[in-house]
C-alpha positions as CSV (number, residue, x, y, z in Angstrom):
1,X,19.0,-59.8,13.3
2,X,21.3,-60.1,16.0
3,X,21.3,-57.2,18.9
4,X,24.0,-57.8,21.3
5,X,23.6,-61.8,21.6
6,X,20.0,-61.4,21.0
7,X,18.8,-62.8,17.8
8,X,15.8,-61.6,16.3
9,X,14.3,-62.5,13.1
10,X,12.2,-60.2,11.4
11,X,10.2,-62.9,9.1
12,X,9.6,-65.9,11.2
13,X,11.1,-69.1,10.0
14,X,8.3,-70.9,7.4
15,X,6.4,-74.0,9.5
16,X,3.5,-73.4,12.0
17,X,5.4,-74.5,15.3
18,X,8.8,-72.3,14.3
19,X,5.9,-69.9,14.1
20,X,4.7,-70.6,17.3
21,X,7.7,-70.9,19.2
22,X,9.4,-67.4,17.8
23,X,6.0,-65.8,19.0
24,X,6.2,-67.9,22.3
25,X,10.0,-66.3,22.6
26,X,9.4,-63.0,21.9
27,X,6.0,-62.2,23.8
28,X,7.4,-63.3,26.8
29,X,10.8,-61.0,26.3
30,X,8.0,-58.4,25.6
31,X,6.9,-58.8,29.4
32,X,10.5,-57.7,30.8
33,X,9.1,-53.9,30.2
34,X,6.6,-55.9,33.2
35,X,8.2,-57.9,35.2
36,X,11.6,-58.7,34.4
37,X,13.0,-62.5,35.2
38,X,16.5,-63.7,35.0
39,X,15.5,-66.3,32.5
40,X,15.2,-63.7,29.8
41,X,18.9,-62.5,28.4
42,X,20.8,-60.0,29.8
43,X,20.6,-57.6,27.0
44,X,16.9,-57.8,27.2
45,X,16.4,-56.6,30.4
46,X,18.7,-54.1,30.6
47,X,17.0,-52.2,27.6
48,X,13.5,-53.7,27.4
49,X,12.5,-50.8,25.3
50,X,14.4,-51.0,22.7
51,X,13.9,-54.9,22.7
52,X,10.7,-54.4,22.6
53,X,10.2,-51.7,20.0
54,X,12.0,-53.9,17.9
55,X,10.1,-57.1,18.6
56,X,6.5,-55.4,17.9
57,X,7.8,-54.5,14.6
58,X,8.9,-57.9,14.1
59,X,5.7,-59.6,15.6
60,X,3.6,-57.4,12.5
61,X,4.3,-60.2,10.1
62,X,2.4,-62.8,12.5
63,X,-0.9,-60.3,11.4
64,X,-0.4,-60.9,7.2
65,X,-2.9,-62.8,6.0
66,X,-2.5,-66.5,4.9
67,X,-4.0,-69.1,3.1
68,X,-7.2,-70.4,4.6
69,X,-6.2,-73.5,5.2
70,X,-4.1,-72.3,8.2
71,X,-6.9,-69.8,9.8
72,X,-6.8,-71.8,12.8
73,X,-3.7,-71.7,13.9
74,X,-3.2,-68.1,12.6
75,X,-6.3,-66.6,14.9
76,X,-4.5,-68.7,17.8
77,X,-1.3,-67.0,17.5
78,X,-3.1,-63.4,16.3
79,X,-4.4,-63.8,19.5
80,X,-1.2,-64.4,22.0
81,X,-0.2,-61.6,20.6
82,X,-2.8,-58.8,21.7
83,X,-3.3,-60.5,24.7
84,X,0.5,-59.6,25.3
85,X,0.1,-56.6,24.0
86,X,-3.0,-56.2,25.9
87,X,-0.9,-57.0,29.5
88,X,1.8,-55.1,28.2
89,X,0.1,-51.9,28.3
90,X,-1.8,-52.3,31.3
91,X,0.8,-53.3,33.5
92,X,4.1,-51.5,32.3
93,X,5.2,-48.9,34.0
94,X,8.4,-48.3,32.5
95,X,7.4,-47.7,28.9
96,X,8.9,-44.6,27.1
97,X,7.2,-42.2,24.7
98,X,8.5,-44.0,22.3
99,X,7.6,-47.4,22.9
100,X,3.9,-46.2,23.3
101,X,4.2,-44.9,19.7
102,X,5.3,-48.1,18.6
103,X,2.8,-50.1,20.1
104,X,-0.3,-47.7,18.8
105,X,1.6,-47.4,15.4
106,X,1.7,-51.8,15.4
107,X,-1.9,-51.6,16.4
108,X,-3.1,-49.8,13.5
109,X,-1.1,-51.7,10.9
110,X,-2.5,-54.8,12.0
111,X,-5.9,-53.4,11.9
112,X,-5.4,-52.0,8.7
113,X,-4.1,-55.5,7.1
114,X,-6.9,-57.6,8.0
115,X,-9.8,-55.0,7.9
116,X,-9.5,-52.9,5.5
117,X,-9.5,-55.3,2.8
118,X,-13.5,-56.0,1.9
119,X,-14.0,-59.7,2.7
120,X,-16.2,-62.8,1.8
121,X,-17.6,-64.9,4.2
122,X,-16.3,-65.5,7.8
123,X,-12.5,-65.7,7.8
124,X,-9.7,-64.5,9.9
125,X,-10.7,-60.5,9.8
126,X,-14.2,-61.5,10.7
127,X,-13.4,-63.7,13.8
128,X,-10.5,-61.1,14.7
129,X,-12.3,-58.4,14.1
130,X,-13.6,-57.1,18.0
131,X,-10.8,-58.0,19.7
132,X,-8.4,-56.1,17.3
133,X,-10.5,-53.1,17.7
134,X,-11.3,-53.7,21.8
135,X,-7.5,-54.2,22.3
136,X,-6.9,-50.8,19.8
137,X,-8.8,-48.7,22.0
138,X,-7.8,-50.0,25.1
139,X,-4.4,-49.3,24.2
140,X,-5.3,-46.2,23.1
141,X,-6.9,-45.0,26.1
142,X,-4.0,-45.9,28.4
143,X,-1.7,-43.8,26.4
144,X,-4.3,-41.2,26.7
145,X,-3.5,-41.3,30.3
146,X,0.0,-42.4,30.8
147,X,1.7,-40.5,27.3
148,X,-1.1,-38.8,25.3
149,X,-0.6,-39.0,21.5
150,X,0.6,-36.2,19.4
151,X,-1.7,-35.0,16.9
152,X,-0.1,-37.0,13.7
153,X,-1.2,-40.2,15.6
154,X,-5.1,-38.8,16.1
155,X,-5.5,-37.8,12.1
156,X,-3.9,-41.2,11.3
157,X,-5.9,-43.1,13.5
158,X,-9.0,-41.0,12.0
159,X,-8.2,-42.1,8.5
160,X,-7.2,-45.4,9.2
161,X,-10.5,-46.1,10.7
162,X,-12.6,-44.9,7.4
163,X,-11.1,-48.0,6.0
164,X,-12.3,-50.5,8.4
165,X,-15.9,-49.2,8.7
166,X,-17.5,-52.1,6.8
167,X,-17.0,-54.0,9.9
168,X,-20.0,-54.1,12.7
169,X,-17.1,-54.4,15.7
170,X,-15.5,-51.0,14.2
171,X,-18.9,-49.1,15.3
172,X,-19.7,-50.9,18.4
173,X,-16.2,-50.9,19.9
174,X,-16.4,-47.0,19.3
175,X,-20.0,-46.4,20.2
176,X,-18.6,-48.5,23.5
177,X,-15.9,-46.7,24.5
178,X,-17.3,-43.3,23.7
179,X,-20.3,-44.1,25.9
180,X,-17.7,-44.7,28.6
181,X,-16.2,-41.7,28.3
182,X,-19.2,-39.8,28.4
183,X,-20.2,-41.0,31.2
184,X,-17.0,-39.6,33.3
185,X,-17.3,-36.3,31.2
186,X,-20.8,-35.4,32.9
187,X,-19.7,-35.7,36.2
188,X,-17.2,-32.7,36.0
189,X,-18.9,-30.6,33.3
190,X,-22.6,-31.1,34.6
191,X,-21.9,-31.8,38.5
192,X,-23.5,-34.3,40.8
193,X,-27.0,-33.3,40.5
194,X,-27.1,-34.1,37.1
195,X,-28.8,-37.4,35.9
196,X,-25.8,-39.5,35.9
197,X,-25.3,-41.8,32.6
198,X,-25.0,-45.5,33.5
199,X,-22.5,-47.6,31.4
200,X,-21.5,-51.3,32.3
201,X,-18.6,-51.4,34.9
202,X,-16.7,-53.4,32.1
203,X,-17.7,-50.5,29.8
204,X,-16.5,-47.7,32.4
205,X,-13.6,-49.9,33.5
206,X,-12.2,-49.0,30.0
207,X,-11.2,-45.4,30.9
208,X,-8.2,-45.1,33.3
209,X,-8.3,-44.5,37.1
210,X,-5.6,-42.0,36.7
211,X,-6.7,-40.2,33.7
212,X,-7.5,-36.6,35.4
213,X,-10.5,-34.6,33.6
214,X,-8.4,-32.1,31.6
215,X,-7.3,-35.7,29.5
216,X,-11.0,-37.4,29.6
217,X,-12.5,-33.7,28.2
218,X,-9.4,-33.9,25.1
219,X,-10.2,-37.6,24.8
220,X,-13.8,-37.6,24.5
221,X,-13.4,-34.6,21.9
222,X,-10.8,-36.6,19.8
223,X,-12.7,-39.9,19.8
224,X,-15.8,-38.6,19.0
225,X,-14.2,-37.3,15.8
226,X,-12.3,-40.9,14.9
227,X,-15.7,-42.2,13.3
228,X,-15.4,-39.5,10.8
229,X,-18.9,-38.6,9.4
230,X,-21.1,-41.5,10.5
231,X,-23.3,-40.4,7.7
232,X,-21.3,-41.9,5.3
233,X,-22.3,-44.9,6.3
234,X,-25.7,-44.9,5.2
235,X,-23.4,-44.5,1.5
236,X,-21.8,-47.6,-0.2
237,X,-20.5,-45.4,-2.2
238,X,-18.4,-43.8,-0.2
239,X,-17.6,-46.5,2.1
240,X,-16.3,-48.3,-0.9
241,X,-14.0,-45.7,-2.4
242,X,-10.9,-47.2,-0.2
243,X,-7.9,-48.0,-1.7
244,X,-8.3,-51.9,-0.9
245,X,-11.6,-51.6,-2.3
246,X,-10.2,-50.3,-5.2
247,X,-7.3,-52.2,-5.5
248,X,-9.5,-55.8,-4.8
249,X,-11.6,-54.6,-7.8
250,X,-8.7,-53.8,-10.1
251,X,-7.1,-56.8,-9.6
252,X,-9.9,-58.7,-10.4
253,X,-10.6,-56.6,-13.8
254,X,-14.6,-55.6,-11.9
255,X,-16.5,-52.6,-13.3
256,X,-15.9,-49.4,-11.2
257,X,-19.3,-48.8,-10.6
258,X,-20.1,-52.6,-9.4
259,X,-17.5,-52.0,-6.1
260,X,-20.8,-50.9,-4.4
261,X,-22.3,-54.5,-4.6
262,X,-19.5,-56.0,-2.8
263,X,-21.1,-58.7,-0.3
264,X,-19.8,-57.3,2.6
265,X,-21.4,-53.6,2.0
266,X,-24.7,-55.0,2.6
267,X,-23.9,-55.0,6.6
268,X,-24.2,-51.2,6.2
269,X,-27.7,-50.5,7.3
270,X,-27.2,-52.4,10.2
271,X,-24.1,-50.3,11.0
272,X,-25.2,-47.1,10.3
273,X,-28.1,-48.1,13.3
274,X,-25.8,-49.0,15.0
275,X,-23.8,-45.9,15.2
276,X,-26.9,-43.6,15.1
277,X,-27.7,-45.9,18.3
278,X,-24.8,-45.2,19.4
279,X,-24.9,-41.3,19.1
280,X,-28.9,-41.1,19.8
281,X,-27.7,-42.6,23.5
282,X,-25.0,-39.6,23.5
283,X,-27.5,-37.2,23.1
284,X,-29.7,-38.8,25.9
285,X,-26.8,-38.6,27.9
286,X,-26.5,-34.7,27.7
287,X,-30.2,-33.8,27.9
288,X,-30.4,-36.1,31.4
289,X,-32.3,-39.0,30.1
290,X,-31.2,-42.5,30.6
291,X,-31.5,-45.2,28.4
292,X,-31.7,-49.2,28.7
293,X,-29.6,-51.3,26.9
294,X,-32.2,-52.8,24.9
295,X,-33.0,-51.4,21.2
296,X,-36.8,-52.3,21.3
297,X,-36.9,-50.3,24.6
298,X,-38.0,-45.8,24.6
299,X,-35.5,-43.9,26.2
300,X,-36.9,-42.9,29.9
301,X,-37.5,-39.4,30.8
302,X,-36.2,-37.6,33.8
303,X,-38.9,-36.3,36.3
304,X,-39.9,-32.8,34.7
305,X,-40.3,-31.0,37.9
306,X,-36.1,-32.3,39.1
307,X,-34.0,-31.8,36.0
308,X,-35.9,-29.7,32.7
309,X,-33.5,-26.8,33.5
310,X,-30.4,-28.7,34.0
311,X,-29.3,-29.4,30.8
312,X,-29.7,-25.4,30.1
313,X,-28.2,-24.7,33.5
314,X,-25.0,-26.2,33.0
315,X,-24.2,-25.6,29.2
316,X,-21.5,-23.2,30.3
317,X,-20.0,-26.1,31.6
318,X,-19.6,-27.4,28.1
319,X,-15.9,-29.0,27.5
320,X,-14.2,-26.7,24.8
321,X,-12.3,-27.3,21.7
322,X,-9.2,-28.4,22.3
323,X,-6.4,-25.6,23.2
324,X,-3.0,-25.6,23.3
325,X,-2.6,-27.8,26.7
326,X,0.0,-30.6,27.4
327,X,-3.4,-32.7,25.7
328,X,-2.7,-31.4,22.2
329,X,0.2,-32.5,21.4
330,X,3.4,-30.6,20.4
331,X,2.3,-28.2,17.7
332,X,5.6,-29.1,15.5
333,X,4.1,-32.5,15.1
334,X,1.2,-31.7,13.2
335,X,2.8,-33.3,9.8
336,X,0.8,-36.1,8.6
337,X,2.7,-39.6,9.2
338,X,4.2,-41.2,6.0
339,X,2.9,-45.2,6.3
């Protein structure tokens, strides 16, 4: 596909190192929405987003899965391509609307084509799996401060997530970054002499400087919901009606009911810990009891006498539902996306 001298090509050439070099090429042109050199063409830096929007649709296909025989070099390159991605976001400051929603729409479809599929063993979605979800977030969370997501992009997340829920990294990337933004919640809604709620600094370094607390309030609220009902996963049966599940059984002429006894489902009870973990420390959080990092460990109590009435002191202080604010979105938008 050539755009004005600049030729890019939707499928990459077959070989591994025509592979490699196209993905070389275009996450460095990718970095001219960064810092723009003269070595990239013309055409490229003069409109780096639409070069870009472009290339992230392109650089999709480096995500299909492969024979095995090639996982190797296909985490490598997986990987130089979040990492990009990852700089990308962090650093740009020139990025459009629409180039966020290009980027966060590419980070879902990746997600969704190696995790949603249920898997055997310990292949490329396995060894993939936390930094595709740690680099999703992240993303996430800087357009939560720099170009907040319309609704449409929220409710596609949510449902997009259901199908990856098999995977432990899923649940502790989200239990992670909704710990974080706890944490900065309580310092506005329950004021400084509340018991703050620790996080690691890598954990809290997650959630934007610049995000003010009108966006981490709308945030919080949003992500909470993108687990769906962590119930469910306490139900292979449920967690099994996707339509890769489906389809993998299908395909492979299984009995219906048998989906259930999938390998992979039997990571459930662990996961469903996890995220009751996850939520238990939440709950902690907003009744002023801190808790260590350890699972063997009880939660530790706050002094009685200092902070028994703070909790019911400062539930005014609450963050509401979102409202119409620049937070939720434009209200015409609130079509589902077609995938």
């Amino acid at each position: 596909m050539d755009h004005g001298g600049v030729v890019l090509w939707p499928h990459p050439p077959p070989g591994g190192r025509h592979v490699k070099l196209c993905v070389d090429v275009y996450t460095d042109w990718m970095m001219a929405l960064v810092s723009p050199r003269d070595s990239m063409p013309t055409p490229v830096v003069k409109e780096p987003n639409m070069y870009v929007q472009t290339i992230l649709k392109h650089l999709y296909n480096v995500f299909v899965p492969r024979p095995e025989q090639h996982s190797l070099n296909h985490i490598r390159l997986c990987q130089q391509v979040l990492t990009a991605v990852q700089k990308l976001a962090r650093e740009s400051v020139s990025m459009v609307r629409e180039t966020w929603e290009v980027l966060l729409l590419f980070l879902l479809r990746i997600n969704d084509t190696l995790l949603a599929a249920p898997t055997v063993g310990v292949g490329v979605a396995e060894k993939l799996a936390e930094k595709l979800m740690a680099v999703l977030f992240e993303v996430w969370l800087l357009a939560c401060a720099r170009c907040f997501p319309t609704p449409p992009y929220w409710k596609t997340a949510k449902e997009m997530l259901a199908n990856w829920r098999h995977h432990p990294p899923v649940v502790e990337q989200w239990s992670r970054v909704a710990c974080a933004l706890t944490s900065r919640l309580l310092r506005f809604t329950h004021g400084p002499s509340f018991p703050p709620f620790k996080v690691p600094d890598e954990d809290a370094s997650l959630i934007p400087l610049e995000m003010d607390n009108d966006c981490v309030a709308q945030t919080w609220y949003r992500f909470l919901h993108m687990l769906s009902n962590p119930v469910d996963l306490s139900n292979p049966a449920i967690v099994s009606t996707t339509p890769k599940f489906q389809e993998q059984f299908l395909n492979s002429s299984g009995i219906p009911h048998e989906v259930v006894l999938h390998p992979c489902l039997k990571q459930l009870p662990q996961i469903f810990f996890r995220a009751m973990r996850g939520i238990s420390c939440l709950v902690d959080a907003f009744l002023g009891i801190s808790r260590p990092r350890s699972d063997s460990a009880p939660p530790t109590p706050v002094k009685q006498n200092e902070h028994v009435s703070a909790p019911l002191h400062h539930q005014h202080h609450t963050p509401p539902q979102p409202q119409a604010t620049a937070y939720s979105g434009h209200q015409n938008h609130e079509q589902e996306f077609t995938r």
